[in-house]
N, C-alpha and C positions, 0 to 999 in steps of 0.2 A: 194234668192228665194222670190219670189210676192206671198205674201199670201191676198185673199180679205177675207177677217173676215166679218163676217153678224151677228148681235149681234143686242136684244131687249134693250141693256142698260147698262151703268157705271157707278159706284161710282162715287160721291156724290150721284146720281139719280138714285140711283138703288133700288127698292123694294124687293132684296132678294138676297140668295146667287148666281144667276145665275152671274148679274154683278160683283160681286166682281170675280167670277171665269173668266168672259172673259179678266176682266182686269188683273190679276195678270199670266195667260197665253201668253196671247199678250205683256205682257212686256220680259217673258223669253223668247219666241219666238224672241223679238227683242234682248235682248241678244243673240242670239245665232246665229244672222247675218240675220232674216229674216226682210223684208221688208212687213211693214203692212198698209196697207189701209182698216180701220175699217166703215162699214157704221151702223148710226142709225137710229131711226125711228122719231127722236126728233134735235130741235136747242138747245145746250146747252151747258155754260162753263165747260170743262173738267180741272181742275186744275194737275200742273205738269202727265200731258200724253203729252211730248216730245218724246215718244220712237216709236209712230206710227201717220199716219195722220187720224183723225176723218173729217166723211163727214156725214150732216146731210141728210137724205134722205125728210123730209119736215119742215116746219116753227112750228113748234106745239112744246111749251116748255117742260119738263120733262113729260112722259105719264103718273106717279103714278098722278098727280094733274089730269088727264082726268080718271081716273079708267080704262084706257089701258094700264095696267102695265104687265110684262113678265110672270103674273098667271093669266089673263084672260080670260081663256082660254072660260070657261060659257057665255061671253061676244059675243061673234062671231056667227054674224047669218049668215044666208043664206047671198049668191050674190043679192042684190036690191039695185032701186035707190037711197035709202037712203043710201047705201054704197060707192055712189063717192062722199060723203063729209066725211069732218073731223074727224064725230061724232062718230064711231065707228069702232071697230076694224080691220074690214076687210076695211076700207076706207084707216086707216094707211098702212094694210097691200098692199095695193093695188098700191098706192105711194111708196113704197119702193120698189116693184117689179119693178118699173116704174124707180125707178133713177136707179136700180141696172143696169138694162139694157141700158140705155144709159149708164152707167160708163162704164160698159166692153168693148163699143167699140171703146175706146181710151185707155184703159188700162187692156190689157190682163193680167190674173194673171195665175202663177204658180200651182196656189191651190186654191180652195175654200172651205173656214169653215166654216156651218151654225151650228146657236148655235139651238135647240129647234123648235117647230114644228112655230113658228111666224117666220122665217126665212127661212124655207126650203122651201118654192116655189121661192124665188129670187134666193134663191142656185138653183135650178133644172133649172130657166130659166138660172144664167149663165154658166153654164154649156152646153146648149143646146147652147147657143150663143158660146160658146169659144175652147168649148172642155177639155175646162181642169178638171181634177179631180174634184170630192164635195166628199168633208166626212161631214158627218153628225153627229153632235156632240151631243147626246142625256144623256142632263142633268135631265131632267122629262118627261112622255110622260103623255097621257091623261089621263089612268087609275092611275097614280098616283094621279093625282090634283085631278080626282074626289073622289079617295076614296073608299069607299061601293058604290057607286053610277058608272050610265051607262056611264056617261061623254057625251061627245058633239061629234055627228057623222063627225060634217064637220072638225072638230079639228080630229079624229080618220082618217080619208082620206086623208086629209092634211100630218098625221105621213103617212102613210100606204106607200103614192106613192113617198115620200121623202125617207123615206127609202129606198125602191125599187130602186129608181134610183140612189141613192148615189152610191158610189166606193168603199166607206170606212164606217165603224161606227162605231163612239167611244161611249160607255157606260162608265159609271163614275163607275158602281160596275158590279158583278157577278149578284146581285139581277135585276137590269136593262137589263142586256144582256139576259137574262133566260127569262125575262116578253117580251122585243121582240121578240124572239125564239118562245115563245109560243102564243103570242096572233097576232104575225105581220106577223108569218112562212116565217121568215127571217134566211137565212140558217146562221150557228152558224160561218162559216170560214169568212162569212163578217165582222163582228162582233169582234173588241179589247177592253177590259178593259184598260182603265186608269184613275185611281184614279185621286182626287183632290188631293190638297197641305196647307202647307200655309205659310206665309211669316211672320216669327214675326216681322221683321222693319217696316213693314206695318202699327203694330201696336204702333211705337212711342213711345215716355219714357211717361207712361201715370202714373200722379198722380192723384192718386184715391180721389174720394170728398168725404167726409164722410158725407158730408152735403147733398147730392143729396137723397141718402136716410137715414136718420137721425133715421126715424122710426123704420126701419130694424137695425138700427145700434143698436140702444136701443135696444132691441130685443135681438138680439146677444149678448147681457152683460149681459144680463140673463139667459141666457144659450139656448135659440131657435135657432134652425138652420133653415139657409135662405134656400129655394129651390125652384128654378128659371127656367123658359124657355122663351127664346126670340123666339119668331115666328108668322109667319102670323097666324090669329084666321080663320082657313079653316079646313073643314071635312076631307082633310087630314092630320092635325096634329095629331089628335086622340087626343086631347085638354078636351072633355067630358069624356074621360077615366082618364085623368089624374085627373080631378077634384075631381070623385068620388075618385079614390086611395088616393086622401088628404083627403077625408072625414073617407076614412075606415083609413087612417094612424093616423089622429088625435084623429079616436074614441080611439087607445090604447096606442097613446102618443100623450101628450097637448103639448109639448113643440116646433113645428112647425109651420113654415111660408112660406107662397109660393108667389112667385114673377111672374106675368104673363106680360113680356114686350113683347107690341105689340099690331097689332089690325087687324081688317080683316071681316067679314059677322057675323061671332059665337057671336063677343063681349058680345053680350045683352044678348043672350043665354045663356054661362058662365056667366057670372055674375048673372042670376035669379036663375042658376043651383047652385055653390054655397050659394046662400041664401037659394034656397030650401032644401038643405042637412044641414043647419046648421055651415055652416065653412065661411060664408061672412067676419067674422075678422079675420080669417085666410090669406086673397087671399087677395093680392094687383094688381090691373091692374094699368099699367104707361100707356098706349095709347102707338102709335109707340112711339120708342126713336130712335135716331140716335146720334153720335160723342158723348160728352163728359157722358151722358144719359147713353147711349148706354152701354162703356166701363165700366162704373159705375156700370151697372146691373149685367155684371158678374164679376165684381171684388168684389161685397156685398156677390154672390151667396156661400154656401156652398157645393151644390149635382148640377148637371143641369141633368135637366130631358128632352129627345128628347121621344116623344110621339106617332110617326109618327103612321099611317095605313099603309101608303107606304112611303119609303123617300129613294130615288136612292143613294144619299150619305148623305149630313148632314153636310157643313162646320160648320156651329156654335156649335158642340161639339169637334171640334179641337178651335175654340175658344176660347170656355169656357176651357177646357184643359191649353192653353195660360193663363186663368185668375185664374189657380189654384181651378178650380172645382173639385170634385168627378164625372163621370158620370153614368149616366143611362140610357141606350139607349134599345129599341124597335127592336126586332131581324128581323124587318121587316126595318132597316135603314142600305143602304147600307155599309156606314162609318165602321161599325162594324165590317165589313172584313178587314179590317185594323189596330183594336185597339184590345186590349186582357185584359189589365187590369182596365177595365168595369164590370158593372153590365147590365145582358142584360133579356130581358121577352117580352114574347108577345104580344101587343098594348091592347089585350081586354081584358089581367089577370089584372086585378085591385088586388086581394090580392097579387098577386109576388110583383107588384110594392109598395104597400104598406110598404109590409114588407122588401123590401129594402132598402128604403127610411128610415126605420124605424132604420133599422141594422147600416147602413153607420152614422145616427143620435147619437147611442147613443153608437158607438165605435169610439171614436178618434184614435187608431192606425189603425184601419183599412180606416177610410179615408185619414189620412197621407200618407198609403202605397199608396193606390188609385190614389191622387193627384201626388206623387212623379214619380210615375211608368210609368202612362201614361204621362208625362211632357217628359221621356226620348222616349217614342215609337214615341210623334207627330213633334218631333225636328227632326227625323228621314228624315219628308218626306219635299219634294222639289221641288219647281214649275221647278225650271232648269232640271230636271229628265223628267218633263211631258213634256216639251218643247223639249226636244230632242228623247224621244218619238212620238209625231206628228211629227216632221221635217223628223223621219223615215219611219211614214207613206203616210207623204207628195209624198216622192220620189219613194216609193215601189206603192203607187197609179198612179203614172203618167207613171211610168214601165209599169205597165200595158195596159193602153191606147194603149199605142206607140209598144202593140206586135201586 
């Protein structure tokens, strides 16, 4: 089967969990006998991706260094002439609709996968050019990214008539399929959940540095517990809730520290917001981390707190899982329909979250079980599962066509 894969982005160069999910799908998909021609939106070395062909759709090196990364969504303005150059989003996107279309018509595909609303109009045109299936693989829509907030109408059009015209639609949770259903009145039999995964080979025999964070190490021989979140610094991580909940968690236990790896528009916000509350030497910001960084933050961490507003699923709490975390997740993050032994609360209760954080702090049998428990639920799941999942819906989409 000829799968044409439409994707904003892959590891190395990836700004977020979307890439790590197109790649570690497109590789079980090739396991499992399909045939993949991935295009992007950028020229750049893909290291060991042997298992599919990458086509760059234009010359522009990784989009995170242009701020045209697969969360830009704020970014995208109207159709103008300053949109047939380089400089902005819809210029990228506009080039990529451009190669997709010539590629189709030397290479008809099987299927076509558009990842996210940056994708779906190349999927709608090859579709219109070939006839073959689109599913539309909707890992965020806009009302997540924005948050509380209205979000971007031409980004909300963009989802609205991709959806519409897809065949198929995969949602990553129940939370996701529900927010399409009701804000897109997209009938629910279009519409399949399938969860993300994750690979732990992926992540390599990783020997932890003590030295990376040194400070924290110390710390922790003291008896403070690390509490950590990797994520982009955006109004939808719900990031300013979590803050205050370290400050109300710290007023009734001193012995915490929190780990904020990442960065993103909030940075400076959080960080005045903690010194306004009193807990600046409580909160560490690392800036983005990536690779050894990276691996390091959650393997310091003792609780990992996911803080969402909205978060359709949430790979980095399967992650942190992987690094022997405790977690704590926002009953507003998809993931959580998959995991059980969690602590979960509302994004705007700052005392829930406080006092669990607080709880998991100063009971060591109960974060042992926490850690343990959920190590056996995330070993569970498996990209080769989600892979032969789409390959079902691949063929049950193209059935249809052809009745």
């Amino acid at each position: 089967m000829k799968i044409l894969m439409l994707g904003w982005e892959l590891p190395p160069h990836n700004s977020g969990g979307l890439g790590v999910a197109c790649y570690h799908l497109s590789k079980a998909l090739a396991l499992e006998g399909a045939s993949i021609d991935f295009v992007l939106p950028y020229a750049a070395q893909h290291p060991n991706v042997e298992f599919m062909k990458i086509h760059s759709a234009t010359r522009l090196g990784p989009l995170e260094r242009y701020g045209l990364g697969a969360y830009e969504s704020s970014a995208a303005g109207v159709d103008s002439a300053e949109s047939q150059g380089l400089g902005d989003i819809r210029g990228v996107q506009q080039r990529y609709v451009a190669f997709t279309e010539k590629f189709v018509k030397n290479n008809k595909p099987d299927a076509i996968h558009a990842h996210d609303w940056l994708t779906l109009e190349a999927g709608m045109r090859a579709k219109q050019l070939t006839g073959a299936p689109l599913i539309a693989h909707v890992h965020a829509t806009e009302f997540d990214r924005a948050g509380a907030m209205a979000g971007n109408p031409l980004v909300h059009e963009i989802e609205y008539e991709g959806l519409m015209m897809a065949d198929r639609i995969i949602a990553v949770s129940n939370i996701t399929k529900n927010l399409i259903i009701e804000r897109y009145n997209i009938p629910a039999d279009k519409i399949e959940v399938v969860y993300n995964a994750v690979d732990p080979a992926s992540f390599g025999n990783h020997d932890y540095n003590e030295r990376t964070y040194c400070y924290l190490e110390t710390l922790k021989n003291e008896g403070f517990t690390v509490v950590a979140a990797l994520t982009r610094f955006t109004v939808q991580k719900g990031l300013t809730h979590l803050i205050k909940a370290a400050a109300r968690a710290c007023q009734k236990y001193d012995k915490l520290v929190f780990l904020l790896a990442g960065d993103g528009e909030q940075r400076d916000e959080l960080i005045r917001l903690s010194a306004d509350l009193g807990i600046a030497d409580k909160v560490v910001f690392t800036g983005f981390v990536r690779g050894q960084q990276w691996r390091d933050a959650y393997s310091v961490a003792d609780i990992f707190v996911m803080s969402s507003v909205s978060e359709p699923f949430g790979l980095t709490a399967l992650e942190a899982a992987h690094y022997n975390s405790a977690l704590i997740i926002t009953k507003q993050s998809g993931v959580g329909e998959l995991l059980h032994n969690i602590f979960r609360y509302d994004y705007w209760d700052t005392e829930v979250l406080a006092d669990q954080i607080i709880g998991i702090a100063t009971s060591p049998s109960l974060a042992a079980s926490l850690k343990e428990n959920i190590r056996h639920e995330y070993a569970t799941l498996s990209w080769s599962d989600v892979a032969r999942d789409c390959m079902q819906l691949y063929t049950r989409a193209g059935r249809r066509l052809q009745v």
